[in-house]
LOTOR-302187 format. One line per field, with one value per atom (N, C-alpha, C): y, x, z. Coordinates in nm, 3 decimals, m for minus. Layout:
<gukes>
c2 = [Y/...]
c1 = [X/...]
c3 = [Z/...]
</gukes>
This chain:
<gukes>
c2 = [m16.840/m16.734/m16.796/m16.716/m16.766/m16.773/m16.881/m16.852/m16.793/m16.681/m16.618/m16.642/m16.582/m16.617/m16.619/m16.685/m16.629/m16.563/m16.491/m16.350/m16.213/m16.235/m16.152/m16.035/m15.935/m15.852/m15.837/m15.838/m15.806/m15.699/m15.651/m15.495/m15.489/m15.428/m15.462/m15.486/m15.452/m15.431/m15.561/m15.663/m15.783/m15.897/m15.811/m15.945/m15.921/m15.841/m15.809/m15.862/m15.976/m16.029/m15.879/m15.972/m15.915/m15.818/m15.870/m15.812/m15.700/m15.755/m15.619/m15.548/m15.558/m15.414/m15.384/m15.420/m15.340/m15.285/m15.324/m15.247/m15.110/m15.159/m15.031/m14.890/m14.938/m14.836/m14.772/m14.858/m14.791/m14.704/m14.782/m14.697/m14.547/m14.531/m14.463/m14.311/m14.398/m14.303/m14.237/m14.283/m14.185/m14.138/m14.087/m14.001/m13.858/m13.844/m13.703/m13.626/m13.602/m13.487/m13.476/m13.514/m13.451/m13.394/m13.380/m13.304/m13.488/m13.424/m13.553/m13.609/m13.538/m13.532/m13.666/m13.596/m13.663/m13.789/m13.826/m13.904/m14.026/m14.006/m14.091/m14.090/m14.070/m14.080/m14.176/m14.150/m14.278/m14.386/m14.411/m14.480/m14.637/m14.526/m14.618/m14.668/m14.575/m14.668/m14.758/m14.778/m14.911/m15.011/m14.952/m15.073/m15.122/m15.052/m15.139/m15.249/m15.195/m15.289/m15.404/m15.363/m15.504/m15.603/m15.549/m15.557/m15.672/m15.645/m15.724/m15.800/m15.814/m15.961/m16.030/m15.982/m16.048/m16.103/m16.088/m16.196/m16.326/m16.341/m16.439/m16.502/m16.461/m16.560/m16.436/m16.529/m16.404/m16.355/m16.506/m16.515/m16.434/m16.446/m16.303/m16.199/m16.136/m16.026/m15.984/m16.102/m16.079/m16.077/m16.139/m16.100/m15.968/m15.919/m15.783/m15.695/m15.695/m15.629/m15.665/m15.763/m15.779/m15.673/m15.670/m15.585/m15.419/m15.424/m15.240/m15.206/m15.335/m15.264/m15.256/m15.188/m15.159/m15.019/m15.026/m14.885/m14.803/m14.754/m14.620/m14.575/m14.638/m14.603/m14.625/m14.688/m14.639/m14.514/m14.471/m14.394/m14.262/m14.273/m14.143/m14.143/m14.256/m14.234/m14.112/m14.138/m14.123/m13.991/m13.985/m13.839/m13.772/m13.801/m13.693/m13.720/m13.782/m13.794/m13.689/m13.644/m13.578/m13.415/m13.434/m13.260/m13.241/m13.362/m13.338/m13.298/m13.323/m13.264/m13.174/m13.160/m13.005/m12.946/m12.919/m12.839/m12.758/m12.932/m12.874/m12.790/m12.832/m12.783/m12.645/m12.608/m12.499/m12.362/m12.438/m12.414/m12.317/m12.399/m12.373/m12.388/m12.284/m12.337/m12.395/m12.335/m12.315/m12.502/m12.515/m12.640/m12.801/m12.736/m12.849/m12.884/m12.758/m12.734/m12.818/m12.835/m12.877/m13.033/m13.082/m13.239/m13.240/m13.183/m13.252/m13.240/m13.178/m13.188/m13.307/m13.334/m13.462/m13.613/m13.568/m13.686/m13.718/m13.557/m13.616/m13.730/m13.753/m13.877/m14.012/m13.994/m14.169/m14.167/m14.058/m14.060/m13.962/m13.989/m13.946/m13.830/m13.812/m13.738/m13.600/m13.645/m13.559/m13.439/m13.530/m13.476/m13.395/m13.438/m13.373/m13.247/m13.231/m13.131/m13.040/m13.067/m13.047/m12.934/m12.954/m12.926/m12.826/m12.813/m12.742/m12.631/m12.661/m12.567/m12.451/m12.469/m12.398/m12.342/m12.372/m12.333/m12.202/m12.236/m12.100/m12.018/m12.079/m11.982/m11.892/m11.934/m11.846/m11.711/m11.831/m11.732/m11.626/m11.672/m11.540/m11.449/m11.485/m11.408/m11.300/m11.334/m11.253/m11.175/m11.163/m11.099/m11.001/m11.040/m10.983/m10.870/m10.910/m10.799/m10.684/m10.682/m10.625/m10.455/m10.400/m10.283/m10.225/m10.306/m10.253/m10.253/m10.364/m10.350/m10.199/m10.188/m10.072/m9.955/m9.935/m9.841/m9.814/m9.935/m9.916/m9.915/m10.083/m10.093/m9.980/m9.921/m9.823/m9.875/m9.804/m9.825/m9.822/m9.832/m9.851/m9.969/m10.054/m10.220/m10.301/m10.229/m10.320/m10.250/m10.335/m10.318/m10.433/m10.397/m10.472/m10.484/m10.587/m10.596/m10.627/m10.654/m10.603/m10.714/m10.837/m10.952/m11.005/m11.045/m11.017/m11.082/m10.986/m11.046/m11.115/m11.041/m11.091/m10.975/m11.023/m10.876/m10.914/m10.769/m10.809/m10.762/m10.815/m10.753/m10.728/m10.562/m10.531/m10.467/m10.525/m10.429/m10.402/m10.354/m10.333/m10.230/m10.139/m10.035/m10.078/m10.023/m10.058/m10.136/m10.236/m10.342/m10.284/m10.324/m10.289/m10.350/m10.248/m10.252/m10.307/m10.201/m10.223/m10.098/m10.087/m9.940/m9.965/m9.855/m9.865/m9.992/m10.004/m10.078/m9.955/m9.987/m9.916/m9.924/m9.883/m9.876/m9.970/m9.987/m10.036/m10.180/m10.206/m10.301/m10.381/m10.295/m10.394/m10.437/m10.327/m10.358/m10.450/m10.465/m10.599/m10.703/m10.731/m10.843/m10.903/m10.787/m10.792/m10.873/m10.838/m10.893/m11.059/m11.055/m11.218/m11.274/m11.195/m11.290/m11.348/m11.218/m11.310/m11.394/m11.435/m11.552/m11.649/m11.586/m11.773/m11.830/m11.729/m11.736/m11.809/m11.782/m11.838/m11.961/m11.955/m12.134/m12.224/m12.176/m12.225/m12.288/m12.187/m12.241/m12.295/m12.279/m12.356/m12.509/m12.535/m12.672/m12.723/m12.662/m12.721/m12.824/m12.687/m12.763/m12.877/m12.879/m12.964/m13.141/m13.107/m13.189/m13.243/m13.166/m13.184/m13.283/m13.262/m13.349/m13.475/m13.497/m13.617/m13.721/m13.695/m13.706/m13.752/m13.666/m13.742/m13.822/m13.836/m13.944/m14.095/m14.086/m14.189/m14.229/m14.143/m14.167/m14.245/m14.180/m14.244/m14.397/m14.396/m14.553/m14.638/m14.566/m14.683/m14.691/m14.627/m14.626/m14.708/m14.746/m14.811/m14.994/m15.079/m15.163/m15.287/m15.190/m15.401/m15.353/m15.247/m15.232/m15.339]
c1 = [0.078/0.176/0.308/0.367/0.516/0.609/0.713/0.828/0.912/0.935/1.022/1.210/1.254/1.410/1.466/1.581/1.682/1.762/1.759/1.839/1.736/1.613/1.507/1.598/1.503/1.574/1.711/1.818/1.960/1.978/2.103/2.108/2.196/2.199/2.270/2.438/2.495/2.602/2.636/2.549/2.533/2.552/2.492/2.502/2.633/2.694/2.819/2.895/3.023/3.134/3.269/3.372/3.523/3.542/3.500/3.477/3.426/3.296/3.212/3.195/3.246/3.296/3.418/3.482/3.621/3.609/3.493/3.465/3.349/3.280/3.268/3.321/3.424/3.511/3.601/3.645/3.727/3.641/3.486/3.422/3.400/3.382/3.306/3.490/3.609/3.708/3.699/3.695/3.631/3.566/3.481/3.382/3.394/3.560/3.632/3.554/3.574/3.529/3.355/3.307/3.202/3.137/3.072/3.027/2.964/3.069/3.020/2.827/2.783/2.608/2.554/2.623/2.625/2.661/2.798/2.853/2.788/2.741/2.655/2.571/2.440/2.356/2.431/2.503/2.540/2.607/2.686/2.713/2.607/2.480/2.337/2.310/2.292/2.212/2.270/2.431/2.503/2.488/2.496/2.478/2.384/2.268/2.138/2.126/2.177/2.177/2.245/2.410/2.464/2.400/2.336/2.255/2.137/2.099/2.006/2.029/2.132/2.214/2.295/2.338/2.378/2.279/2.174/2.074/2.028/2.048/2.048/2.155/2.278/2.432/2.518/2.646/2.784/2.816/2.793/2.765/2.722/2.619/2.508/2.575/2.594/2.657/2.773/2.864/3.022/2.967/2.900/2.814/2.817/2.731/2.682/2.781/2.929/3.057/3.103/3.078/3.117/3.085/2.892/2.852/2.905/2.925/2.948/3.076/3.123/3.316/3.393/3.515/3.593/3.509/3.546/3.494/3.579/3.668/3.692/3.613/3.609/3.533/3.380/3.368/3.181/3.181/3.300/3.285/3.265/3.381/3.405/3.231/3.129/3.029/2.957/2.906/2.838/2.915/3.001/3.037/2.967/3.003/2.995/2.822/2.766/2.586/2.534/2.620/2.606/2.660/2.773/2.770/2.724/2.657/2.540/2.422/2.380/2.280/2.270/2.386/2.368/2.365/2.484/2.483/2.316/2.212/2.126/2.019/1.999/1.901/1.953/2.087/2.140/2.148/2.139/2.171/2.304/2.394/2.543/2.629/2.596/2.695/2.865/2.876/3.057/3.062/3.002/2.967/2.939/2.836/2.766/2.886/2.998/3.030/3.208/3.222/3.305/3.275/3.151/3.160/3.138/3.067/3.088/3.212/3.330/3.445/3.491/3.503/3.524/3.478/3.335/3.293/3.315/3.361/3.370/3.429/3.552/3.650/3.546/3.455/3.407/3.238/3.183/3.085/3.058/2.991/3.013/2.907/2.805/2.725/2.741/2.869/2.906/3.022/3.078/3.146/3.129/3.033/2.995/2.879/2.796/2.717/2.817/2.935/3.065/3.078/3.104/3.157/3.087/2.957/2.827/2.846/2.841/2.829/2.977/3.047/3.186/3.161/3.143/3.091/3.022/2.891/2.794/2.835/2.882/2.911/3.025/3.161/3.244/3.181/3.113/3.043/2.975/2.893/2.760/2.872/2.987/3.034/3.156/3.204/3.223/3.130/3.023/2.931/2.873/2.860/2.849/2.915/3.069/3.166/3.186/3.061/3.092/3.087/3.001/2.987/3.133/3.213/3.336/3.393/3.424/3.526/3.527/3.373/3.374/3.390/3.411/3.474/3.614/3.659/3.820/3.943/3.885/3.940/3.945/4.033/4.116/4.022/3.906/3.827/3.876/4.031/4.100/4.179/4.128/4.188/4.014/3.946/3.834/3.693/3.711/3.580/3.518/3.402/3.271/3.308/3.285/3.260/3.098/3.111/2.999/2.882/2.959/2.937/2.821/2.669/2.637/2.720/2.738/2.812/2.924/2.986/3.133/3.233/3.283/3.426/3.527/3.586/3.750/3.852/3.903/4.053/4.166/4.218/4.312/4.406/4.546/4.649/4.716/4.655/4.769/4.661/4.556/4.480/4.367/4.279/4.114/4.111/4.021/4.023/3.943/3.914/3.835/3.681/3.574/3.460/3.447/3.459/3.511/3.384/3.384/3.358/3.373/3.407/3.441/3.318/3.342/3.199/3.120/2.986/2.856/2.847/2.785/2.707/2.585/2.526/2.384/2.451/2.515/2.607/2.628/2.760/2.763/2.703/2.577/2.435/2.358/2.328/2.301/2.390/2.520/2.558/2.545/2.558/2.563/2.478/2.270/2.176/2.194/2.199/2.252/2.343/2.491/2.526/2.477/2.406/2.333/2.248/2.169/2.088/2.145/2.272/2.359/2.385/2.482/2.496/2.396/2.236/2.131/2.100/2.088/2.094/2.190/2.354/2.432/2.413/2.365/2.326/2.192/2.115/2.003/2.017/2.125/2.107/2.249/2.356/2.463/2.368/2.205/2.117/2.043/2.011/1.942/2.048/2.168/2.322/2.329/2.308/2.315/2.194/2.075/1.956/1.978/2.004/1.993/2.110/2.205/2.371/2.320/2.262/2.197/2.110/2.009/1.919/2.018/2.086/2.243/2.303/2.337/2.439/2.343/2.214/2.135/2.090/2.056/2.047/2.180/2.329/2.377/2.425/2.409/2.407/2.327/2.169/2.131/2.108/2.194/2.258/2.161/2.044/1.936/1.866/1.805/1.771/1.698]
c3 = [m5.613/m5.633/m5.679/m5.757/m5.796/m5.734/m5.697/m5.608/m5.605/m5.532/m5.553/m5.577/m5.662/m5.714/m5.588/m5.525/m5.496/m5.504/m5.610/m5.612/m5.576/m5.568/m5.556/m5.412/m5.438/m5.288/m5.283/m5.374/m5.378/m5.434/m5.400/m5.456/m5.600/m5.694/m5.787/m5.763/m5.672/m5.613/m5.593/m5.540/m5.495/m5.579/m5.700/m5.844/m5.907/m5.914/m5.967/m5.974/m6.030/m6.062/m6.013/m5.960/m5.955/m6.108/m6.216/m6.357/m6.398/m6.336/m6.397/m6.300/m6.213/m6.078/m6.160/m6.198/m6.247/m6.370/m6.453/m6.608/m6.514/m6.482/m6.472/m6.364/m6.303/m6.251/m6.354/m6.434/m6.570/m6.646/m6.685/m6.743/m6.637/m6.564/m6.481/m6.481/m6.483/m6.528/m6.627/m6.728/m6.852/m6.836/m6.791/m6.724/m6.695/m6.667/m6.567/m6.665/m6.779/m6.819/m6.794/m6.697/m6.713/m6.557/m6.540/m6.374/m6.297/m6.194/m6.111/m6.106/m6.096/m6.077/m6.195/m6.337/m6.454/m6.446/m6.414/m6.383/m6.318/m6.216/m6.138/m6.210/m6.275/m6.387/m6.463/m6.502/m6.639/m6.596/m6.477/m6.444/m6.395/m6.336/m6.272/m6.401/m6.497/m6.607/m6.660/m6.681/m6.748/m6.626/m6.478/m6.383/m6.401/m6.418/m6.449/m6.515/m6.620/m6.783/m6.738/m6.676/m6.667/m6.515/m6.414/m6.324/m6.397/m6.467/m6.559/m6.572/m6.685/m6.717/m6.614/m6.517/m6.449/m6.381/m6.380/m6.309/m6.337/m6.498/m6.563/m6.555/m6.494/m6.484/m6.538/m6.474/m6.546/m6.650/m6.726/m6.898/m6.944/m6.920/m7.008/m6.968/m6.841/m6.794/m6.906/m6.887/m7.010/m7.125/m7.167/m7.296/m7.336/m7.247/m7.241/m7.308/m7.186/m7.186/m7.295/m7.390/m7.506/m7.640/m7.614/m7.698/m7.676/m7.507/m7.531/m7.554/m7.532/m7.596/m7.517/m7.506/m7.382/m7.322/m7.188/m7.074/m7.167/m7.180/m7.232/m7.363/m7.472/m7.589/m7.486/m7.449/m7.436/m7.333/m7.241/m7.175/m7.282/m7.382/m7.500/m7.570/m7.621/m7.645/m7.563/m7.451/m7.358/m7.303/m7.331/m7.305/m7.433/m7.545/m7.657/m7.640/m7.614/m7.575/m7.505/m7.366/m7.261/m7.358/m7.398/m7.472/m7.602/m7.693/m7.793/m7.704/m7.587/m7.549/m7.448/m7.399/m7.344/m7.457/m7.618/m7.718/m7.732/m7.761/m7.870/m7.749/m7.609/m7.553/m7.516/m7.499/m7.462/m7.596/m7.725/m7.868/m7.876/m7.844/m7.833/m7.958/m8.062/m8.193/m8.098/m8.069/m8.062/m8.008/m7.887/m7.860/m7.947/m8.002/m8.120/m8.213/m8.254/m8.361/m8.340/m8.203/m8.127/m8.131/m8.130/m8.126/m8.249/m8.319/m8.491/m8.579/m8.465/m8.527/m8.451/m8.380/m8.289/m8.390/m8.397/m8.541/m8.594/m8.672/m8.848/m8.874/m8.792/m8.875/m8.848/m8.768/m8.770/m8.872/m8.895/m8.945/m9.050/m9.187/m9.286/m9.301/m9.183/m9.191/m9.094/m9.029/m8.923/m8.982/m9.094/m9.135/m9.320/m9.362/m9.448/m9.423/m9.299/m9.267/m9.220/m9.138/m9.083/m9.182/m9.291/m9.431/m9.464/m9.525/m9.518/m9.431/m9.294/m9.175/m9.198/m9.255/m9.224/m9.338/m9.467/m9.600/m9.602/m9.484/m9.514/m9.404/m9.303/m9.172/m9.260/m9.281/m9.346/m9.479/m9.601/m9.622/m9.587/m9.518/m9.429/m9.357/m9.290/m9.182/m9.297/m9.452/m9.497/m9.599/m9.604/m9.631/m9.556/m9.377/m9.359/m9.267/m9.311/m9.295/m9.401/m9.533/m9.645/m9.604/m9.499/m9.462/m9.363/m9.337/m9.239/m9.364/m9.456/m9.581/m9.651/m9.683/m9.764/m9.671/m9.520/m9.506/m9.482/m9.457/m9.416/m9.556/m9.654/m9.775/m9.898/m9.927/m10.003/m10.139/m10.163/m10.359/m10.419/m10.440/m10.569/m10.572/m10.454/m10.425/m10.394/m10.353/m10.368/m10.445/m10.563/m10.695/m10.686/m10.788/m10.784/m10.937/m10.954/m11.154/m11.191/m11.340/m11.418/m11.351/m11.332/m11.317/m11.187/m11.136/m11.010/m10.914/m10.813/m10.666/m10.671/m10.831/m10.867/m10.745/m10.685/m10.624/m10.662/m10.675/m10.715/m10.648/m10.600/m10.522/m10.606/m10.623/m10.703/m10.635/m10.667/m10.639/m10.758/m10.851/m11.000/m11.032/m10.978/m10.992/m11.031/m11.054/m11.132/m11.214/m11.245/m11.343/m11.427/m11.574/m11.647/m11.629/m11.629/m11.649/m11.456/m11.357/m11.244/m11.200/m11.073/m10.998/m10.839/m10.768/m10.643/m10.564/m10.418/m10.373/m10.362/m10.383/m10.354/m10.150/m10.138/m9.974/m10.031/m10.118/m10.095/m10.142/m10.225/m10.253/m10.111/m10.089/m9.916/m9.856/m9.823/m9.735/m9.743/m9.899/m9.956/m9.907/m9.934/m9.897/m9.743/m9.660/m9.567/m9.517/m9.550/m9.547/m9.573/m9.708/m9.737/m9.661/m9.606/m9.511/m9.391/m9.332/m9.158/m9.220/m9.349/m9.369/m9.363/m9.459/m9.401/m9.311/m9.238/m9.129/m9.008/m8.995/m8.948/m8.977/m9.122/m9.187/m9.139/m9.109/m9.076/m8.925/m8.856/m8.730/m8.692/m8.783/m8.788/m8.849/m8.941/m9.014/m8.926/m8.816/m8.717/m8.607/m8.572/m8.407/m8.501/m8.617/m8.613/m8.647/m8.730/m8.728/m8.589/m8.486/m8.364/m8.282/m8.329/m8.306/m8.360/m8.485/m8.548/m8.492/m8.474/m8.394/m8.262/m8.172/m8.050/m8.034/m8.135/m8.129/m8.235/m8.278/m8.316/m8.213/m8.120/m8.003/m7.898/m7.853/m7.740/m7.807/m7.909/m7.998/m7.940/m8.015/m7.967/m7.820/m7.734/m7.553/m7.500/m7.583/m7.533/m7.555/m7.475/m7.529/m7.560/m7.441/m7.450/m7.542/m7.613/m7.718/m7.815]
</gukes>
């Protein structure tokens, strides 16, 4: 049989440096924003990791703390990890739509779907306000031209080759807007999938 280590039977608590008890209390501050329960969850799993390396010596341990950075930025990861995935399992536009604004500035995919998503949501959501327009807006400020799904907003009277909005007109648009609108939130959860399986990649450090 193999001899057992002397560090065998210690608690991770035990292998720990003055150091990496104090990185991860800082890390573990960044944290506030999230529910204590959580908290403890992510906290075990970086102890682990550095728990690991510290078994091999301190070295490796500081090593480690090298690759994940300072506690506050890995705390800010691992937060936005924790509300990318409540977002997508909960399918929380307002949520999802909240960390991919948080993103955009560091990632080009966060911020160009970013882009996309506001594009068709705005679209779809004035499309499919086209049935309140045509009842409240005065038909001699809002025409349809010859042109398809051209509108025109007039305040100098009827434009030429113009006619009030239709009802089936609106109705139509209307239709086309909740598609967008759906796409919009269908192509934000899945922005949101791809984003969390990015984030849990880089969280996980022994990888």
């Amino acid at each position: 049989m193999p001899a057992s280590s002397p560090l065998d039977g210690l608690k991770d608590s035990d292998l720990l440096s003055l150091p990496l008890e104090r990185y991860l209390h800082e890390f573990r501050g960044g944290l506030l924003s999230l529910p204590e329960s959580e908290r403890d969850v992510i906290v075990a799993e970086v102890r682990a990791q550095v728990a690991a390396q510290a078994r091999l010596g301190d070295g490796a341990a500081l090593a480690l703390l090298e690759r994940l950075g300072k506690p506050d930025r890995l705390a800010a990861r691992f937060t936005i990890r924790h509300e990318l995935s409540v977002g997508v399992q909960q399918s929380n536009p307002f949520g999802l739509f909240w960390v991919l604004l948080r993103l955009a500035a560091g990632s080009l995919l966060a911020f160009v779907g970013g882009v996309v998503v506001i594009v068709l949501g705005l679209t779809g959501l004035l499309l499919v306000a086209m049935p309140i327009l045509r009842l409240f807006v005065p038909q001699d400020l809002f025409m349809v031209d010859d042109q398809l799904f051209s509108i025109t907003v007039s305040t100098e009277g009827i434009p030429k080759n113009a006619s009030p909005l239709p009802w089936g007109y609106a109705i139509l648009c209307c239709g086309v807007g909740i598609v967008l609108v759906v796409l919009a939130m269908l192509l934000l959860r899945g922005l949101g999938q791809v984003l969390l399986r990015d984030m849990r990649r880089k969280t996980q450090a022994l990888d």
